[in-house]
NUDO-169752 format. One record per residue: residue number from 0; x, y, z of N, C-alpha, C in turn. Coordinates in Angstrom, 3 decimals, always signed. Layout:
NUDO-169752
- NUM/X/Y/Z/X/Y/Z/X/Y/Z
...
This chain:
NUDO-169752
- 0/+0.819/-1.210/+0.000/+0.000/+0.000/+0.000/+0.852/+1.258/+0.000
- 1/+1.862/+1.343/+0.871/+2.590/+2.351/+0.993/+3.697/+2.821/-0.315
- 2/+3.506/+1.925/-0.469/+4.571/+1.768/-2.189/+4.016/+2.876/-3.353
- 3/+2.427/+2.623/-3.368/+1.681/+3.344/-3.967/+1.740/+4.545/-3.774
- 4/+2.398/+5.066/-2.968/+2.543/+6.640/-2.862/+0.997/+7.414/-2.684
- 5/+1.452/+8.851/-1.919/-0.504/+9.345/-2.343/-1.009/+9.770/-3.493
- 6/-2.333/+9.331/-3.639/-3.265/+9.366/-4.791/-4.134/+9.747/-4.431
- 7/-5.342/+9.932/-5.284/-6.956/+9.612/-5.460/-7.441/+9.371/-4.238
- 8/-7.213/+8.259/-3.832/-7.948/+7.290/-2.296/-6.474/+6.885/-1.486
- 9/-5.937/+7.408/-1.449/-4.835/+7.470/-0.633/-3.924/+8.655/+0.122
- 10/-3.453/+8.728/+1.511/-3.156/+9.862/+1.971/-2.186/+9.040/+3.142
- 11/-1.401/+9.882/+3.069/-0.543/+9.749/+4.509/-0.572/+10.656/+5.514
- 12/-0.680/+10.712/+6.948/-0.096/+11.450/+7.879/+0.740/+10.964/+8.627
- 13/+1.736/+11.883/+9.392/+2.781/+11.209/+10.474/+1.799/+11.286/+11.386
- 14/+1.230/+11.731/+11.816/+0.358/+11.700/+13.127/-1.079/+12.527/+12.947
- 15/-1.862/+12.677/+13.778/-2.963/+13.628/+13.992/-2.727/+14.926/+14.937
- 16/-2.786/+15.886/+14.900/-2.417/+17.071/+15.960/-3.573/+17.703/+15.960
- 17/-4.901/+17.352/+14.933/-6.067/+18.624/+15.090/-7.167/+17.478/+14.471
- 18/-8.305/+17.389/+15.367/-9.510/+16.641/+14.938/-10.001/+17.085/+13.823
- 19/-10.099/+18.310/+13.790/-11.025/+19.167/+13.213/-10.023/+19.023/+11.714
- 20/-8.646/+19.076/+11.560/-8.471/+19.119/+9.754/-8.325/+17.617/+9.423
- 21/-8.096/+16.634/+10.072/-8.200/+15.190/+9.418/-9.932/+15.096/+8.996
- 22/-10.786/+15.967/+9.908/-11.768/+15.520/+9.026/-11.816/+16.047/+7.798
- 23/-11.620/+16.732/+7.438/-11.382/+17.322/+5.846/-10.591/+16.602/+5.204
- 24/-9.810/+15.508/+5.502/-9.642/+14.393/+4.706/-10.986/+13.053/+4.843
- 25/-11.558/+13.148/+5.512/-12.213/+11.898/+6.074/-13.885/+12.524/+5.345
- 26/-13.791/+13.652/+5.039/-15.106/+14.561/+4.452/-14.597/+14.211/+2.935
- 27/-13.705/+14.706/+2.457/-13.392/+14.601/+1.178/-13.151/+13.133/+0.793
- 28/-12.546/+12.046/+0.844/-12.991/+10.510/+0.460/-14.278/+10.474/+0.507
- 29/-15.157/+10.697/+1.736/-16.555/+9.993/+1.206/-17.551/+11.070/+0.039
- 30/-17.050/+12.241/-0.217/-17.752/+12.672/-0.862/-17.404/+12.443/-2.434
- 31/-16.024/+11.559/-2.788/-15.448/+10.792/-3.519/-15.731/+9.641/-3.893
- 32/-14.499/+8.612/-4.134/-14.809/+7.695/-4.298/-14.369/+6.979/-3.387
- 33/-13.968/+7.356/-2.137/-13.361/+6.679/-0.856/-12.016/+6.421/-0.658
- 34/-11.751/+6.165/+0.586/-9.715/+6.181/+0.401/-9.845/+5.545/+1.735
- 35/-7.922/+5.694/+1.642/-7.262/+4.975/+2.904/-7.289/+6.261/+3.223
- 36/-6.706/+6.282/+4.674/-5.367/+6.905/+5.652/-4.871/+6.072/+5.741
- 37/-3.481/+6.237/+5.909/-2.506/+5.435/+6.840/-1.851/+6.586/+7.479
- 38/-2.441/+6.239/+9.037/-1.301/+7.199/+9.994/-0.326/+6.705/+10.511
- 39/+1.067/+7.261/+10.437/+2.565/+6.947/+10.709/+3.281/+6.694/+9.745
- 40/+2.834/+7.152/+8.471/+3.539/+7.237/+7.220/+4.032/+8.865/+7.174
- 41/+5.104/+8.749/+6.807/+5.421/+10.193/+6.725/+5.205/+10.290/+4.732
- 42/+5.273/+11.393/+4.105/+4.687/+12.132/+3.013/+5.601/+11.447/+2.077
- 43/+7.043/+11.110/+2.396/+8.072/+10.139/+1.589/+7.965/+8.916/+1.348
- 44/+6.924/+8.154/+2.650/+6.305/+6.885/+2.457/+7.182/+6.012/+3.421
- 45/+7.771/+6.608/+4.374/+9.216/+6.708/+5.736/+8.126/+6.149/+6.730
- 46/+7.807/+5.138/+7.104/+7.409/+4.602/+7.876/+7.495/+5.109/+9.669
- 47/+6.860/+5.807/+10.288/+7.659/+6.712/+11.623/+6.906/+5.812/+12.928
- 48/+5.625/+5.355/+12.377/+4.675/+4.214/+13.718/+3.975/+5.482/+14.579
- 49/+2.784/+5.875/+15.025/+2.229/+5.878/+16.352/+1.443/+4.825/+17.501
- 50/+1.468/+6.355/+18.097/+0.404/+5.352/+19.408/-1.265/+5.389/+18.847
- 51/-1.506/+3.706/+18.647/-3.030/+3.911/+18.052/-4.170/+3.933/+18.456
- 52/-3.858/+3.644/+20.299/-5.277/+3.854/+20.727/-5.432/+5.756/+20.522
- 53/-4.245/+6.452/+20.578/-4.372/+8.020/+20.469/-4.737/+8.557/+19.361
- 54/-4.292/+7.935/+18.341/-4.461/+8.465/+16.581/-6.186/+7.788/+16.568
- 55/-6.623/+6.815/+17.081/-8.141/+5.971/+16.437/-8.946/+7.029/+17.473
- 56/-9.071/+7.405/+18.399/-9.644/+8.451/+19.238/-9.161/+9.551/+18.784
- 57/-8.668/+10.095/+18.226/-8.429/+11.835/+17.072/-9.716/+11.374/+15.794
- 58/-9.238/+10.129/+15.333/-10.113/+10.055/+13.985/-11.445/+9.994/+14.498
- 59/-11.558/+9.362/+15.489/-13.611/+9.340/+15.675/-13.885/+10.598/+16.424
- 60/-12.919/+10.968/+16.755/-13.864/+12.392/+17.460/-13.703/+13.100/+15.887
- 61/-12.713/+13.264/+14.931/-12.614/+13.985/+13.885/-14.791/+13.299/+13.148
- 62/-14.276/+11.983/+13.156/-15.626/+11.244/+12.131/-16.992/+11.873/+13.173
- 63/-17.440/+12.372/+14.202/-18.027/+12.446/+14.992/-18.362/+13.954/+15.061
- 64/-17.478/+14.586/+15.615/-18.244/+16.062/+16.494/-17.693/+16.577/+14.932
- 65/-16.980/+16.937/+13.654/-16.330/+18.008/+12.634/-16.877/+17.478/+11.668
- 66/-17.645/+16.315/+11.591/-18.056/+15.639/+9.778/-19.533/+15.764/+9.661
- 67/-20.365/+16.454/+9.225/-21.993/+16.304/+9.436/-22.565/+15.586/+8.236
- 68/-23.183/+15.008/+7.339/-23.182/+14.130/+8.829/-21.906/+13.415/+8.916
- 69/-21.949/+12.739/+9.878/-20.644/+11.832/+10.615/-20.259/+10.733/+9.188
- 70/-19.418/+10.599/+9.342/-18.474/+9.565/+8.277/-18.072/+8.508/+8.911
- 71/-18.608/+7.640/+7.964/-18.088/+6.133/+8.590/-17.151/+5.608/+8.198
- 72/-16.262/+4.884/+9.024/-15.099/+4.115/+8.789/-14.650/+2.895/+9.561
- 73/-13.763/+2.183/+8.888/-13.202/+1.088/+9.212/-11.712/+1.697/+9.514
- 74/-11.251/+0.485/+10.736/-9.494/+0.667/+10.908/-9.017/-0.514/+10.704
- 75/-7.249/-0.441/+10.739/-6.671/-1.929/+11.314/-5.914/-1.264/+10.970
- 76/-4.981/-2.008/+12.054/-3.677/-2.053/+12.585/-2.326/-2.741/+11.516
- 77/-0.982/-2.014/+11.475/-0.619/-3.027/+10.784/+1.337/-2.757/+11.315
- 78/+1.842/-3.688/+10.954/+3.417/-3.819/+12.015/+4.226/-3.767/+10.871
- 79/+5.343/-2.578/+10.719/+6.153/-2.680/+10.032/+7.561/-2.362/+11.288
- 80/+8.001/-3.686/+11.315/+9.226/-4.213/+12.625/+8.221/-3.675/+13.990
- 81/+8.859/-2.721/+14.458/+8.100/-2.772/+16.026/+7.341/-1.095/+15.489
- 82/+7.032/-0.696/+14.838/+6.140/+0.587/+14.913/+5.067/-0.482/+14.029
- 83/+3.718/+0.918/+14.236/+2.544/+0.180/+13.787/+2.222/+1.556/+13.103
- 84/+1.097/+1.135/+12.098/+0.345/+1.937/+11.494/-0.651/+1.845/+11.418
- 85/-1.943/+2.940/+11.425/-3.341/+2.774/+11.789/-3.283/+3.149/+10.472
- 86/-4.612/+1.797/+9.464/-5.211/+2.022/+8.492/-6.493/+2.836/+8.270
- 87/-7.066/+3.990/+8.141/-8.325/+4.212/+8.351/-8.889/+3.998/+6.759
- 88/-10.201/+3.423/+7.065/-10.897/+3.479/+4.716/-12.085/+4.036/+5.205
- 89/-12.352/+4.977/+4.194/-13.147/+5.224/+4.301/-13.975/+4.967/+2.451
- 90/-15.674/+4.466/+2.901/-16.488/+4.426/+1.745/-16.888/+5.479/+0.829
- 91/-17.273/+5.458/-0.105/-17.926/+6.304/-1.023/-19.427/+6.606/-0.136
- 92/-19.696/+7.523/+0.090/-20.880/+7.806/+0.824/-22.515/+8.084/+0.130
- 93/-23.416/+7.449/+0.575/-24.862/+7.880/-0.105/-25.276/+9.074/+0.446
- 94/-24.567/+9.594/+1.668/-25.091/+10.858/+2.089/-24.625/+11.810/+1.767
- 95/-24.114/+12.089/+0.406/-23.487/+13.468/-0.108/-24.551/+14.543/+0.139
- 96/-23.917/+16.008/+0.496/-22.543/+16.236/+0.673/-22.409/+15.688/+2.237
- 97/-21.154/+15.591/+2.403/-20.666/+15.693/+3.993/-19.979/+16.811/+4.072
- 98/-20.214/+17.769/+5.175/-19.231/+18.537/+5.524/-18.044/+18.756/+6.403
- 99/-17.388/+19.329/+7.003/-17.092/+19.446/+7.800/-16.629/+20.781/+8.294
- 100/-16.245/+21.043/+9.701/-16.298/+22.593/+10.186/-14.603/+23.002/+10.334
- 101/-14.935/+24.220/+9.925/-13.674/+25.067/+9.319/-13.372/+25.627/+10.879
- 102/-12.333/+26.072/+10.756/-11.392/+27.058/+12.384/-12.723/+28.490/+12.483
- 103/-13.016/+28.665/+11.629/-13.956/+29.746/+12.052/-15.505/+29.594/+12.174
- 104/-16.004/+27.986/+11.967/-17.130/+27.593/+12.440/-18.057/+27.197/+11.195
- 105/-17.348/+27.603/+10.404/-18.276/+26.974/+8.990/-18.122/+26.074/+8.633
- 106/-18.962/+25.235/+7.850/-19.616/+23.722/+7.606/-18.969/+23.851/+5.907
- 107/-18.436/+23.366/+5.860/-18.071/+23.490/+3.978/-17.499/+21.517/+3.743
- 108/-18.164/+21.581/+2.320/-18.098/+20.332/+2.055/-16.956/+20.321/+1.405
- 109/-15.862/+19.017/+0.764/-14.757/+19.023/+0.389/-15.012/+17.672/-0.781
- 110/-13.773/+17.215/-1.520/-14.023/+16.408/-2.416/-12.133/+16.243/-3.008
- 111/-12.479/+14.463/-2.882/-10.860/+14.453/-3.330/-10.820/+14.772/-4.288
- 112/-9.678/+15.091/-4.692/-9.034/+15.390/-6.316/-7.784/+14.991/-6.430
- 113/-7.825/+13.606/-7.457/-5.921/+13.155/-7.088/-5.855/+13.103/-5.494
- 114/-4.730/+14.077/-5.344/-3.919/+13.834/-4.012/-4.462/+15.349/-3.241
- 115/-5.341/+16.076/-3.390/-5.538/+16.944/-2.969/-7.009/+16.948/-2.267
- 116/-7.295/+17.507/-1.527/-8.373/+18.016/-0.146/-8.984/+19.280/-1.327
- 117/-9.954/+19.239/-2.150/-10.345/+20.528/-2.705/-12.094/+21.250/-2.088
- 118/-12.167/+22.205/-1.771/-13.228/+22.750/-1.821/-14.519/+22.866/-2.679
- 119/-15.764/+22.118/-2.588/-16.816/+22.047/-3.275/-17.230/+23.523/-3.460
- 120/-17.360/+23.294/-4.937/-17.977/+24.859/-5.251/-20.191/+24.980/-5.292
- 121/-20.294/+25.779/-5.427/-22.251/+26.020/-5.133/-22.563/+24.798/-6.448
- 122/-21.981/+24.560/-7.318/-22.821/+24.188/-8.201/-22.803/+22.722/-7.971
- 123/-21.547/+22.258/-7.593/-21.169/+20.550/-7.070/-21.984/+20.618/-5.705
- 124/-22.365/+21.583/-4.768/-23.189/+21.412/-3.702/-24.462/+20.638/-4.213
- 125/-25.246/+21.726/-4.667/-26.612/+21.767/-5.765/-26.889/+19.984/-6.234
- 126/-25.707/+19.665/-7.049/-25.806/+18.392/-7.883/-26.073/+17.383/-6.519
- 127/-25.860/+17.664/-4.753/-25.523/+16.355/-3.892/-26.589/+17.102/-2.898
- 128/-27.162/+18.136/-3.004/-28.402/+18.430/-1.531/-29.193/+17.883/-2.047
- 129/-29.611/+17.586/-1.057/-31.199/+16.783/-0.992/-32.249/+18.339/-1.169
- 130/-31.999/+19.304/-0.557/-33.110/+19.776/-0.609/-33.439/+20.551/-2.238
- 131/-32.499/+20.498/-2.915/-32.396/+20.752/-4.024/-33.122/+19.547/-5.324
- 132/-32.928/+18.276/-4.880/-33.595/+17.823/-5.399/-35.356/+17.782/-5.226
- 133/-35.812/+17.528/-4.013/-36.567/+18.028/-3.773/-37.814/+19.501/-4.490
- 134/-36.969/+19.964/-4.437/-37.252/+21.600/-5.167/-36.458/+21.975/-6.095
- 135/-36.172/+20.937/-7.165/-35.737/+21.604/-8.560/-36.103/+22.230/-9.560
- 136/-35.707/+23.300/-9.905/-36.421/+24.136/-11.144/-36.441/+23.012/-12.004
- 137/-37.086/+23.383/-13.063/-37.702/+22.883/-14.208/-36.541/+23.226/-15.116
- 138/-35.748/+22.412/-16.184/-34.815/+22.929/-16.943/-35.425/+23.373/-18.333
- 139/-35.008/+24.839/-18.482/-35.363/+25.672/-19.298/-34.535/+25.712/-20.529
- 140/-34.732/+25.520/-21.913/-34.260/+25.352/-23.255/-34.748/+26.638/-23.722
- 141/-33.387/+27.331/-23.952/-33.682/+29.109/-25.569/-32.744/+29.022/-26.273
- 142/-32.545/+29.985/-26.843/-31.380/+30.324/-27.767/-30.444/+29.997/-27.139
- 143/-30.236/+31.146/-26.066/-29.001/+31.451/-25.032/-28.456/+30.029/-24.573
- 144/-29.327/+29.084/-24.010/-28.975/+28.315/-23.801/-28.249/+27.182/-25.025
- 145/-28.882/+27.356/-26.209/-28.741/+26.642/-27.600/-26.884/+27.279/-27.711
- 146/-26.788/+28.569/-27.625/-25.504/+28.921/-27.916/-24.538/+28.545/-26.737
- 147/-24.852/+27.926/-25.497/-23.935/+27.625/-24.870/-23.660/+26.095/-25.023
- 148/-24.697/+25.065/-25.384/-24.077/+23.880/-26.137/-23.530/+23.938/-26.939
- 149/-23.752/+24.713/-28.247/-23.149/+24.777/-29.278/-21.567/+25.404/-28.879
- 150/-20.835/+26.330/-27.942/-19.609/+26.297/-27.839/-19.025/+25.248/-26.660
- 151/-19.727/+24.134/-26.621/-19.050/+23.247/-25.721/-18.706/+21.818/-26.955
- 152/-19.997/+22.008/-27.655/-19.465/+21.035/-28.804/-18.645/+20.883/-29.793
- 153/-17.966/+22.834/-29.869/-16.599/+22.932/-30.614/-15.837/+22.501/-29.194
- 154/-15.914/+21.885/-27.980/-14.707/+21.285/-27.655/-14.492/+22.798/-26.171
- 155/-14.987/+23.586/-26.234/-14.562/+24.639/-24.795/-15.027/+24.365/-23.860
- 156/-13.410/+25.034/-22.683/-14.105/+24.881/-21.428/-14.674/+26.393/-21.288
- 157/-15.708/+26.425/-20.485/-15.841/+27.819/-19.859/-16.084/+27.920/-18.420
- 158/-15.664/+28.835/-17.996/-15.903/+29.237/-16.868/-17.075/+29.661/-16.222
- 159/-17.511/+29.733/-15.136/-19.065/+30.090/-14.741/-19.252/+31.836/-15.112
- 160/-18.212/+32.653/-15.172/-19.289/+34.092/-15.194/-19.437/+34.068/-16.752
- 161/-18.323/+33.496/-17.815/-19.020/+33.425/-19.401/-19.942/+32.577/-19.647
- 162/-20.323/+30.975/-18.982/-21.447/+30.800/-18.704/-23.350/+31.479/-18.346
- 163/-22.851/+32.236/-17.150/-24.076/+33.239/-17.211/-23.691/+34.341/-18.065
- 164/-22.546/+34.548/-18.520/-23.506/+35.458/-20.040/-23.605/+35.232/-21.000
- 165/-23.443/+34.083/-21.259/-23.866/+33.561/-22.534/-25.715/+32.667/-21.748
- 166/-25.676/+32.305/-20.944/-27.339/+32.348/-20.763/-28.049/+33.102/-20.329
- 167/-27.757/+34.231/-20.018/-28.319/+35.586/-19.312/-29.139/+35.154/-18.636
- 168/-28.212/+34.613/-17.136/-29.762/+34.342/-16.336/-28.763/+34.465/-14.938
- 169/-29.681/+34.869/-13.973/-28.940/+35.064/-12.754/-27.924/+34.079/-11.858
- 170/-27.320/+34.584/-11.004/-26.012/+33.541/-10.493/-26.861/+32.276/-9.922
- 171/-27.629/+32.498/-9.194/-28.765/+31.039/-8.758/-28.989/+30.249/-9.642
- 172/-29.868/+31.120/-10.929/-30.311/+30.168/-11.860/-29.618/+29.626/-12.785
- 173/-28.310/+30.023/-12.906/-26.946/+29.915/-13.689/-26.527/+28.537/-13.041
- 174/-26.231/+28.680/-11.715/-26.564/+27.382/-10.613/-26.832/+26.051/-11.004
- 175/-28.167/+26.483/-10.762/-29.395/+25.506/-11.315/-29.220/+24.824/-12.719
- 176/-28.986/+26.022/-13.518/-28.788/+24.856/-14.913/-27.489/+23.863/-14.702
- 177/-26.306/+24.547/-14.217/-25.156/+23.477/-14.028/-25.347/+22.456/-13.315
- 178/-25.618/+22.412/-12.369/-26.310/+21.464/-11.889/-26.553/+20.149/-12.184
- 179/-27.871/+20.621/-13.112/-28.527/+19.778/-13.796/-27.925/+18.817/-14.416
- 180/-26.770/+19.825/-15.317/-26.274/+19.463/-16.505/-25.128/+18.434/-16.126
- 181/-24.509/+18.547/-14.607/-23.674/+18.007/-14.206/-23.748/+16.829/-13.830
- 182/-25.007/+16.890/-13.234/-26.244/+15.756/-12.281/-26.416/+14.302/-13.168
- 183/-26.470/+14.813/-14.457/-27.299/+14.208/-15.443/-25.956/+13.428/-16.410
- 184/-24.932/+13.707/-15.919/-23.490/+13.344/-17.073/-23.764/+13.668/-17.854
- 185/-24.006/+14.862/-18.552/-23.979/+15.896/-19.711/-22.843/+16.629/-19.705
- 186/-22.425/+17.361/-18.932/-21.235/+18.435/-18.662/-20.270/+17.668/-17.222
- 187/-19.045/+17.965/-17.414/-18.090/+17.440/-16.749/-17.246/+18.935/-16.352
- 188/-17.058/+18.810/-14.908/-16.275/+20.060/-14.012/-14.999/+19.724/-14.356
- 189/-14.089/+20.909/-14.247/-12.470/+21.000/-14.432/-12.166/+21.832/-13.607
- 190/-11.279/+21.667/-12.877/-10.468/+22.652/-12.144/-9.573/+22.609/-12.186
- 191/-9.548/+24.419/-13.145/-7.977/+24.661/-13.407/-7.253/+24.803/-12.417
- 192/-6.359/+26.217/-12.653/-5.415/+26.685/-11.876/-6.166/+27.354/-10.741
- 193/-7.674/+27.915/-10.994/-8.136/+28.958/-9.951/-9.361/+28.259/-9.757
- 194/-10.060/+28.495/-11.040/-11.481/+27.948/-10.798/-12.069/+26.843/-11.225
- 195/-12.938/+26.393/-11.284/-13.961/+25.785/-11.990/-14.484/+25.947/-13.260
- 196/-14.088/+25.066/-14.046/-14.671/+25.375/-15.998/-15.327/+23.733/-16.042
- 197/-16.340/+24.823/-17.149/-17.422/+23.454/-17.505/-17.104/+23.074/-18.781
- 198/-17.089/+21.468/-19.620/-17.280/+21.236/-20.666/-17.987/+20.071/-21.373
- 199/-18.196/+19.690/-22.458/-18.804/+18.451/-22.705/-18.402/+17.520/-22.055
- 200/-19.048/+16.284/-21.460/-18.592/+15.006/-21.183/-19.398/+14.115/-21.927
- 201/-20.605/+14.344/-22.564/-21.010/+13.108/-23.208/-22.001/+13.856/-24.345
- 202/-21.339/+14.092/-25.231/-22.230/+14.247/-26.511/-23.539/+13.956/-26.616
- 203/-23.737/+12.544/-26.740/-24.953/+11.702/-27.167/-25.856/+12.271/-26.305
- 204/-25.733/+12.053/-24.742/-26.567/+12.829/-24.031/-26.774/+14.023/-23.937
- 205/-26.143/+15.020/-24.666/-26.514/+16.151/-24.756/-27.787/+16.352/-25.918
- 206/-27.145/+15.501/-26.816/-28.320/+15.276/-28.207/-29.798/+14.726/-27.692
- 207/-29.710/+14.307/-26.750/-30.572/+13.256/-26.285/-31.588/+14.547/-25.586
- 208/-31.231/+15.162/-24.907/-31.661/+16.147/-23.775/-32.328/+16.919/-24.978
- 209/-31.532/+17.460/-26.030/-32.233/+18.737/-27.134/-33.287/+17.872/-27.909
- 210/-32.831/+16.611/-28.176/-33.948/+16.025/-29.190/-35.621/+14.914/-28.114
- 211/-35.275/+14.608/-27.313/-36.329/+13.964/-26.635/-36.228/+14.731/-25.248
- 212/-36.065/+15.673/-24.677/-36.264/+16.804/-23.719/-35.890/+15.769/-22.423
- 213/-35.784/+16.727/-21.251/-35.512/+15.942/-19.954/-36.253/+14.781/-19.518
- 214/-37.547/+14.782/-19.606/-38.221/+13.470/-19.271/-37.515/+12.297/-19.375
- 215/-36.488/+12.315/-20.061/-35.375/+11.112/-20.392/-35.005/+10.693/-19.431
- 216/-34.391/+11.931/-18.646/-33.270/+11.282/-17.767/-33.770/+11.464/-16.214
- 217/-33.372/+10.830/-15.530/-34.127/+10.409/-14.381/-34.016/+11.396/-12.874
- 218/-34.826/+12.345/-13.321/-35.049/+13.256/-12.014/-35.161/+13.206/-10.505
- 219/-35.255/+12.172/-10.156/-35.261/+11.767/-8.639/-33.947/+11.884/-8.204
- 220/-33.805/+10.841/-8.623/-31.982/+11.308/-8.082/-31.063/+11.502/-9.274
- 221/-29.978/+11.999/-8.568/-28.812/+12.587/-9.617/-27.678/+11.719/-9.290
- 222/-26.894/+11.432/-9.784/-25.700/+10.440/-9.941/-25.007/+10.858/-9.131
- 223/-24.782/+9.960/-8.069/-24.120/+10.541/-6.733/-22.293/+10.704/-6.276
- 224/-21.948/+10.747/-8.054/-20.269/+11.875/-8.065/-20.310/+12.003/-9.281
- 225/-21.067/+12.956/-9.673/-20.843/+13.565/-11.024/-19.177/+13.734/-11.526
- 226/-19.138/+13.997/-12.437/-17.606/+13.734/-13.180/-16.835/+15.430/-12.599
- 227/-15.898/+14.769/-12.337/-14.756/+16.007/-11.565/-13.681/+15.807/-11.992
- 228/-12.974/+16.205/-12.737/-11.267/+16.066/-13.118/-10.777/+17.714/-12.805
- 229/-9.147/+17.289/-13.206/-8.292/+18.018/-13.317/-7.666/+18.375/-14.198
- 230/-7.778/+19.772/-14.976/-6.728/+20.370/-15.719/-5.356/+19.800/-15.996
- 231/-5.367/+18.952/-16.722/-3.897/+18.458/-17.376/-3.107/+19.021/-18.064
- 232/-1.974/+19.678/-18.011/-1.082/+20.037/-19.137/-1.162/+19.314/-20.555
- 233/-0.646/+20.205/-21.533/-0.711/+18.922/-22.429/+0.375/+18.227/-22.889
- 234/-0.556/+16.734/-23.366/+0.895/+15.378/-23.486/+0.775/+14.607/-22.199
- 235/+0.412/+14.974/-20.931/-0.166/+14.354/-19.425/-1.262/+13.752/-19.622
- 236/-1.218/+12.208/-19.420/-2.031/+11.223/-19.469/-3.014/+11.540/-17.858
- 237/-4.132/+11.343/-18.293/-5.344/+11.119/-16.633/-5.240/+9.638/-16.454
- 238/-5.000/+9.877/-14.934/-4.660/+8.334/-14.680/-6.314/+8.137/-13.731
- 239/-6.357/+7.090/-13.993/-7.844/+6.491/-13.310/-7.558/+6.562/-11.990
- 240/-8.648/+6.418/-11.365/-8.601/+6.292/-9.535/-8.579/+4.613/-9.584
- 241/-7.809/+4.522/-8.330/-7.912/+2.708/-8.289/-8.944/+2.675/-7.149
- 242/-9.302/+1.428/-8.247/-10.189/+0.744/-6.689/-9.958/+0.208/-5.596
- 243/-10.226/+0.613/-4.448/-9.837/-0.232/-3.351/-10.808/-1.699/-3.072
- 244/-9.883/-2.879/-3.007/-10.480/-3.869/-2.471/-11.572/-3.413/-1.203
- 245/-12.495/-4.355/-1.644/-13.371/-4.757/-0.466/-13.263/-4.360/+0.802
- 246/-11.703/-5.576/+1.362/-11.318/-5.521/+2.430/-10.038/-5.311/+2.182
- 247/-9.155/-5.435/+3.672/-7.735/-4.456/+3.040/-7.180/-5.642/+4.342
């Protein structure tokens, strides 16, 4: 495991020192596709060992009083010579979003990326509240909107404020259509260097949406991790997330 270096569903710490930011790793796997910890790995993959009844009591008060809702996980123990390492996995979660609470008291949801802890933006919120599904606008087809497929099907990303002006519709309802569009595997998120850009991810279903209208695709629920990548240089291959076994 440790060989693998960090990834996707993988993370190292030498230890725990703050409940409150391991959950922002333990928030971001389940709002993913799930991961390890291994605590007593240092960032080189230097094996250092803690004490694990101390590190498994940091992680459940982290999974407990900082994750809303709470995040579930599995541990085990594992001996490399006389130090040990606490495995924590955590699942892909049905209760998206999870949050967890920031040093100044706010609840913000997170989401792995690769090897990084990234911040959910309003529109990846939208695609995982419940109360949003619940109370979804109705998706609205015009021109405006006709001209913003049509520059995703020459192949662009755009960003959300050329987004709302190319649909002239307010930052909420600008929202709302991404959303949708995200919800539905139509449009796929990128995050560049700063922000968030939207672009095609599946043609056919976009054709599908203009020629036999939404009734198609299944409004109750929305696909619970819409497509999220990362800005690649170019000539940089996207490497898949691995799956974690079952059991470990």
């Amino acid at each position: 495991m440790i060989a693998e270096g960090e990834h996707q569903q993988q993370d190292f710490k030498t230890r725990i020192d703050d409940s409150r930011k391991i959950a922002r790793t333990l928030v971001a796997f389940a709002n993913a596709d799930g991961g390890r910890l291994l605590i007593g790995v240092k960032d080189n993959g230097t094996v250092s060992g803690v004490r694990v009844d101390e590190e498994l009591h940091m992680v459940e008060a982290a999974a407990e009083m900082y994750c809303r809702p709470a995040v579930a996980f599995r541990s085990q123990v594992w001996k490399a010579d006389v130090r040990s390492v606490l495995e924590v996995v955590v699942e892909p979660s049905r209760q998206r979003p999870h949050r967890c609470e920031l040093e100044d008291g706010r609840w913000e949801p997170y989401l792995r990326l690769e090897d990084e802890n990234i911040r959910v933006n309003a529109v990846l919120s939208r695609c995982w509240d419940q109360g949003f599904r619940a109370d979804r606008p109705a998706f609205e087809y015009d021109r405006h909107v006709g001209r913003l497929f049509k520059a995703w099907r020459k192949g662009k990303l755009l960003g959300f404020r050329g987004i709302q002006r190319t649909v002239r519709r307010p930052v909420s309802a600008t929202e709302d259509l991404l959303a949708l569009l995200v919800g539905w595997g139509i449009v796929e998120m990128v995050l560049g260097d700063r922000n968030f850009m939207y672009g095609l991810a599946d043609e056919q279903a976009l054709e599908n949406l203009e020629t036999r209208g939404p009734a198609l695709f299944d409004l109750s629920v929305l696909p619970p991790s819409p497509r999220v990548r990362r800005l690649k240089p170019r000539g940089v291959k996207e490497v898949e997330p691995r799956a974690l076994p079952p059991e470990v």
